[in-house]
C-alpha positions as CSV (number, residue, x, y, z in Angstrom):
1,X,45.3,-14.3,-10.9
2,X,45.0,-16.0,-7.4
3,X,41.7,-16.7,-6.0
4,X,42.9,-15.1,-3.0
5,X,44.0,-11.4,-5.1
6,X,40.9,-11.2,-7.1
7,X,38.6,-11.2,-3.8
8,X,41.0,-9.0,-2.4
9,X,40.6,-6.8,-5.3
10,X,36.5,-7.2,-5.4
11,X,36.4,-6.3,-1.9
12,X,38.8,-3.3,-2.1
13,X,36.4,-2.1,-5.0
14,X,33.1,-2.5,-3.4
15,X,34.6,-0.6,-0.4
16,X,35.7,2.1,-3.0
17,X,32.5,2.5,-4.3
18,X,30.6,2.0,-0.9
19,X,32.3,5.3,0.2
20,X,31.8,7.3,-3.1
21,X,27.7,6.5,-2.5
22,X,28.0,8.3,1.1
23,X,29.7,10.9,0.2
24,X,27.5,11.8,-2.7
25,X,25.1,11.4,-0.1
26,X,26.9,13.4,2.4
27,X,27.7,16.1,0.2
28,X,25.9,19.5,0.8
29,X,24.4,22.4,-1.7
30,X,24.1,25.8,-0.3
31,X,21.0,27.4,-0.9
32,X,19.9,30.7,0.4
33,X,16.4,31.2,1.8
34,X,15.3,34.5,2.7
35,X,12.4,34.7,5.8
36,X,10.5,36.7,7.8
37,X,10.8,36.9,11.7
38,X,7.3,35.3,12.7
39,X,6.4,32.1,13.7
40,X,4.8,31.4,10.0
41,X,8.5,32.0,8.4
42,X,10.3,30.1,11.0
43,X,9.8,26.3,9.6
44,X,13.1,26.8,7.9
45,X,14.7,27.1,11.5
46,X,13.1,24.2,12.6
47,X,14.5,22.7,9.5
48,X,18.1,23.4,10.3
49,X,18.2,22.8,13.5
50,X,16.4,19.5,13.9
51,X,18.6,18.3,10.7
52,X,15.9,17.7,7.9
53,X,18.6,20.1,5.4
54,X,21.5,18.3,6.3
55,X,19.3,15.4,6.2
56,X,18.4,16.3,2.4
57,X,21.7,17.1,1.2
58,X,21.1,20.8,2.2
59,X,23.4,23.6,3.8
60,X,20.8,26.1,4.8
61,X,22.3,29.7,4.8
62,X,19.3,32.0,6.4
63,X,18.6,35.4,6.1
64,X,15.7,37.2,8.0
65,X,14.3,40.1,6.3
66,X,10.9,42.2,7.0
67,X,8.6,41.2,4.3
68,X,7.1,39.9,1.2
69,X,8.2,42.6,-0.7
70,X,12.1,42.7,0.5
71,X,11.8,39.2,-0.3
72,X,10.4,39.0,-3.6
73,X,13.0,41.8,-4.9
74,X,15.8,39.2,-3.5
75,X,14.9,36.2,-5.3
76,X,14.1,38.6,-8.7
77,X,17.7,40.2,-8.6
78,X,19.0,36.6,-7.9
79,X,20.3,37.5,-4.0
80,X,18.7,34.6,-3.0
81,X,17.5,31.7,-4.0
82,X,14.3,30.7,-1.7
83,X,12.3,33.2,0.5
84,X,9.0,33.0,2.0
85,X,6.0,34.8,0.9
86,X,2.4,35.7,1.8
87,X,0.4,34.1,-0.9
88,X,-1.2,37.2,-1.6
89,X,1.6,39.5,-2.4
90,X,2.7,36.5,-4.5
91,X,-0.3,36.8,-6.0
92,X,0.1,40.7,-6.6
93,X,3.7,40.3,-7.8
94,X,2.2,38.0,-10.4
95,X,-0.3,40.4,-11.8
96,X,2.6,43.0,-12.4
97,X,4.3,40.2,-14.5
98,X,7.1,39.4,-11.7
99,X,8.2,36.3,-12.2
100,X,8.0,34.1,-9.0
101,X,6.3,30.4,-8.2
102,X,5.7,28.3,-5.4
103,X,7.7,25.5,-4.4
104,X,6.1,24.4,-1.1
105,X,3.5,25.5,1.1
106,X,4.2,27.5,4.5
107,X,1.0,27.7,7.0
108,X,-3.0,27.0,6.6
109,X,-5.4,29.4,8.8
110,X,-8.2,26.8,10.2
111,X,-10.8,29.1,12.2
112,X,-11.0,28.4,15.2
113,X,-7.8,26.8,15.6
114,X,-5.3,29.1,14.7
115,X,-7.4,32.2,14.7
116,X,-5.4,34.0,17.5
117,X,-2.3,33.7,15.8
118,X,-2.9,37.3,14.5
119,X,-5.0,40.1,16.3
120,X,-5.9,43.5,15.1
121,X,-4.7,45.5,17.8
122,X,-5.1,49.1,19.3
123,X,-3.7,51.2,21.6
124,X,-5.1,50.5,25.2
125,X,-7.0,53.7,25.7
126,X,-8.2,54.0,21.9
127,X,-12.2,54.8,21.2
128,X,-12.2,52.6,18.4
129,X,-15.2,48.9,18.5
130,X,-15.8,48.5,15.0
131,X,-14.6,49.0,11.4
132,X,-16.2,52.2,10.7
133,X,-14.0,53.8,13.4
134,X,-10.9,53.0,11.7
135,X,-11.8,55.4,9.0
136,X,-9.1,57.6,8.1
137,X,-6.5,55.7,10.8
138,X,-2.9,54.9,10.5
139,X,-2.2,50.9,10.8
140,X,0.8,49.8,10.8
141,X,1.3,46.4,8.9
142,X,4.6,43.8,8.2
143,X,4.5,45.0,4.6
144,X,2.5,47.2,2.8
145,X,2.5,43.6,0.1
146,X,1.4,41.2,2.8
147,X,-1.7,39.0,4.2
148,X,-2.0,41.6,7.1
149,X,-2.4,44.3,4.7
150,X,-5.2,42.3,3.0
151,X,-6.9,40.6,6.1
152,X,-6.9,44.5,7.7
153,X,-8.9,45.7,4.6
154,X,-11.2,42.8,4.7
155,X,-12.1,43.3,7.9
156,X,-12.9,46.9,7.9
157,X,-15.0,46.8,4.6
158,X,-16.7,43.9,5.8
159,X,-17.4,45.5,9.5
160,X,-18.8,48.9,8.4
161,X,-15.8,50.8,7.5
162,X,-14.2,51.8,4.2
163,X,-10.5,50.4,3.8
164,X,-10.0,53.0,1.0
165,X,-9.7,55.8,3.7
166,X,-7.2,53.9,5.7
167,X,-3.4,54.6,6.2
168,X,-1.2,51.5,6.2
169,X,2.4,51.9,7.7
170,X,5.3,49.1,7.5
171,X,6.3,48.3,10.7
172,X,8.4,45.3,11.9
173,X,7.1,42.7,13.7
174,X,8.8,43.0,17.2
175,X,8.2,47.1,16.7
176,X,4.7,46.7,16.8
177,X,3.9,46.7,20.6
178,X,5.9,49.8,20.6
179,X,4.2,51.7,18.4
180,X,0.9,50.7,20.1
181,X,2.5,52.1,23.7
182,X,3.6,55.6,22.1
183,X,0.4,55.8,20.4
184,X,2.3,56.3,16.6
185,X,-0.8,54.4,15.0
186,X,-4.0,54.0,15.7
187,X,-4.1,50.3,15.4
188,X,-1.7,47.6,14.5
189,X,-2.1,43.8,12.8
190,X,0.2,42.0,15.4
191,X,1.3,38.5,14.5
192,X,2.8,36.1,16.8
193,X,4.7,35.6,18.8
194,X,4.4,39.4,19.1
195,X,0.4,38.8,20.5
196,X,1.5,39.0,24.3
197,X,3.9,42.2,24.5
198,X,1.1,44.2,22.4
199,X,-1.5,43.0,24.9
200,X,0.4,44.8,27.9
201,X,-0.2,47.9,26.2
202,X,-3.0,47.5,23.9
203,X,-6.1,45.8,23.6
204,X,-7.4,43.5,21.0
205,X,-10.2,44.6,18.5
206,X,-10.7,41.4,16.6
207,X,-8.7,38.1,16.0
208,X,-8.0,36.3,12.9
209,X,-8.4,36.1,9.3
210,X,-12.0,35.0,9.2
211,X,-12.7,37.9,6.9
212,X,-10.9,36.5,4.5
213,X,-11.9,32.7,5.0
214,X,-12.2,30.0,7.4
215,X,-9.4,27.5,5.7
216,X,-7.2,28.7,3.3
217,X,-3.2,28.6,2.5
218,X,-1.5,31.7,3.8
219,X,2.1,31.9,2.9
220,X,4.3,29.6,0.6
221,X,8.0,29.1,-0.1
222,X,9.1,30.6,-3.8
223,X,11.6,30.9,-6.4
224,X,12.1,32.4,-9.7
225,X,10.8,29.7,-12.4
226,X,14.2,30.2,-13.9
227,X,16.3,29.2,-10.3
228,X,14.0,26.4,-9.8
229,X,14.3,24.9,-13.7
230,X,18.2,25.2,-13.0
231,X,18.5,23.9,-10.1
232,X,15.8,20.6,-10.2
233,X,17.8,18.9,-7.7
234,X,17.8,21.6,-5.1
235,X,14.1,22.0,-5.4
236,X,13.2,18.3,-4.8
237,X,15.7,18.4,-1.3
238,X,14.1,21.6,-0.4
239,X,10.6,20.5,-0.7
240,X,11.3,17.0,1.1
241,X,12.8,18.4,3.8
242,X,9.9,20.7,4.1
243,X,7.2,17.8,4.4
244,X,9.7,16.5,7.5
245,X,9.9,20.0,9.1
246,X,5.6,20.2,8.6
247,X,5.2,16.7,10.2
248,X,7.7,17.0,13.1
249,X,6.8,20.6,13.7
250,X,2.8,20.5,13.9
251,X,3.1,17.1,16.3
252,X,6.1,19.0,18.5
253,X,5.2,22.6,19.6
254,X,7.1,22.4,22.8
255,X,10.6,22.0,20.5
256,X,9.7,23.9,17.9
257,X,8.8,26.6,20.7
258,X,12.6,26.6,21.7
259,X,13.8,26.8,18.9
260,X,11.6,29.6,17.9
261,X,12.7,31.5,21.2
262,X,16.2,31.1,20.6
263,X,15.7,32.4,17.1
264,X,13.3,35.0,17.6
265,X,15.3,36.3,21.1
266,X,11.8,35.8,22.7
267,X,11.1,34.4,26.2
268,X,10.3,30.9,25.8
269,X,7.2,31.7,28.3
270,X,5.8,33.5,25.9
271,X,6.0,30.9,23.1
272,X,4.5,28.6,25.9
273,X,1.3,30.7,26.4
274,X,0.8,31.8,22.2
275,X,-1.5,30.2,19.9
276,X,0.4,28.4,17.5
277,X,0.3,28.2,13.9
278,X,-0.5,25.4,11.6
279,X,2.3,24.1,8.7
280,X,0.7,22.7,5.7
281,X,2.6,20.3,3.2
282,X,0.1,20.0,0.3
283,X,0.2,23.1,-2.0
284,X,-3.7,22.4,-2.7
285,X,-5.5,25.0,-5.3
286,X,-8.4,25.0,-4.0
287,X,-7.1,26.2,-0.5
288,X,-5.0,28.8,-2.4
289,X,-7.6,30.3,-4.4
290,X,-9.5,32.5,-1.4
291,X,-6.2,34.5,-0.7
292,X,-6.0,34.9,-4.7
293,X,-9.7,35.8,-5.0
294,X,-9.6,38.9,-1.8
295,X,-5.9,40.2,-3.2
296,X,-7.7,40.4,-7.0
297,X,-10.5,42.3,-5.5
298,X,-8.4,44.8,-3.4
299,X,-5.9,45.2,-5.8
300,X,-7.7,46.0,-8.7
301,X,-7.2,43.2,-11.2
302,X,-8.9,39.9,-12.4
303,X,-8.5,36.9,-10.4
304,X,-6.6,33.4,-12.0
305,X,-6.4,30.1,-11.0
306,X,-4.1,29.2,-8.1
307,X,-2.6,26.8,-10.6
308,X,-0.5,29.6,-12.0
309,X,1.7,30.5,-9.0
310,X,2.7,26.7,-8.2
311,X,5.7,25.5,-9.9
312,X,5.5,22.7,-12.0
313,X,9.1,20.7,-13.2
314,X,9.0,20.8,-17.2
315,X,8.3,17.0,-18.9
């Protein structure tokens, strides 16, 4: 063979192979990832839009539903794959023997700093100033299963009420200003970016989860064991493109505020004026275990280690 055909033919092969290594790279897994509309559940959007999935070798297909529950029920019956969770109803899901782990970390509460993210809210002319008042009262929650649920109860047992007597209603998020105006309930745990439209017809009776602790992880993004042992490769893009979204979404709230606006159909004023809320990319024990501790206590059943609910890739 000429000197002249075998580079010809070593070049022709490297080019080959060149373009089989992009587009393995460039190829795309669906994976479905179930969310709630709040600012907490909408990393994921921030995720698609500013590229980290396609980035990561991921085609995001998102599908908002109302809460932890709803979610949890998906990823057990296999309808999706990834959803975002409270880490207390993933906690309380556990207890019952549901089978569900954490894969990444969704948002950290740091009082003072992200303490108005979430306000306990009543109706504007309503008697109520402290937990005792609340006493036999209809609140309307995201989800019966959810860290609003448990920061409510807190905060009433812990302010001279008795959470026991109290009626929690689900409610959906962008419903909750509503049902403030009309007076349906008697007081309402409003998240944001909902804070502002409750405030025109409500008023606020405390802020934050404070009750619960000053620094702790709130939410977390979960699979079935099973999904996640299948699918190994899906899991490691997923959580990498997580840590990208967390760094570039904590350092850019004036993008991540438009994209939350489109998202969310909300005014991007209102985004403008809202306390935001923290990402967190470090699914840390220790900062899970106060969420775990409150939802053993109010549920009824003996408290584990946080260790439990975060997945770990068999040796």
């Amino acid at each position: 063979m000429s000197r002249a055909r075998a580079v010809a033919l070593l070049s022709a092969g490297a080019a080959l192979w060149a373009g089989t290594l992009r587009s393995e790279a460039q190829s795309q897994a669906t994976v479905r990832i179930a969310t709630i509309p709040i600012e907490p559940g909408a990393e994921v959007y921030f995720a698609k839009d500013m590229g980290f999935f396609a980035k990561a070798g991921l085609d995001a297909d998102i599908e908002p539903m109302q809460g932890g529950a709803a979610i949890a029920a998906a990823l057990v019956s296999g309808a999706m794959d990834i959803g975002f969770i409270a880490l207390d109803a993933l906690t309380a899901v556990h207890r019952k023997g549901v089978q569900l782990v954490a894969l990444a970390p969704g948002t950290e509460y740091i009082s003072p700093f992200t303490t108005q993210t979430v306000a306990l809210m009543l109706p504007v002319n309503s008697p109520v100033q402290k937990g005792q008042d609340l006493n036999g009262k209809v609140v309307a929650v995201i989800s019966l299963n959810s860290l609003t649920n448990t920061a409510v109860r807190a905060w009433v047992d812990k302010n001279g009420g008795d959470s026991s007597t109290v009626k929690f209603v689900e409610i959906p998020p962008a419903a909750m200003a509503g049902a403030l105006e009309t007076n349906r309930v008697d007081a309402a745990e409003v998240a944001e970016p909902f804070i502002g439209a409750a405030k025109k017809v409500g008023r606020v009776l405390a802020y934050g989860f404070d009750s619960i602790s000053k620094d702790f992880i709130t939410t977390g993004w979960c699979s079935t064991p099973q999904w996640a042992k299948d699918h190994p490769l899906l899991v490691n893009r997923f959580v990498a493109a997580m840590h990208e979204t967390v760094a570039w979404a904590n350092k850019n709230p004036q993008q991540s505020g438009a994209i939350l606006a489109t998202y969310l159909k909300l005014d991007p004023a209102v985004i403008a004026t809202m306390q935001r809320v923290r990402y967190t990319d470090q699914l840390t024990p220790a900062l899970m275990q106060p969420l775990i501790d409150v939802t053993a206590q109010y549920n009824g059943f003996s408290t584990f280690p946080a260790q439990e609910l975060i997945y770990t890739p068999a040796r």
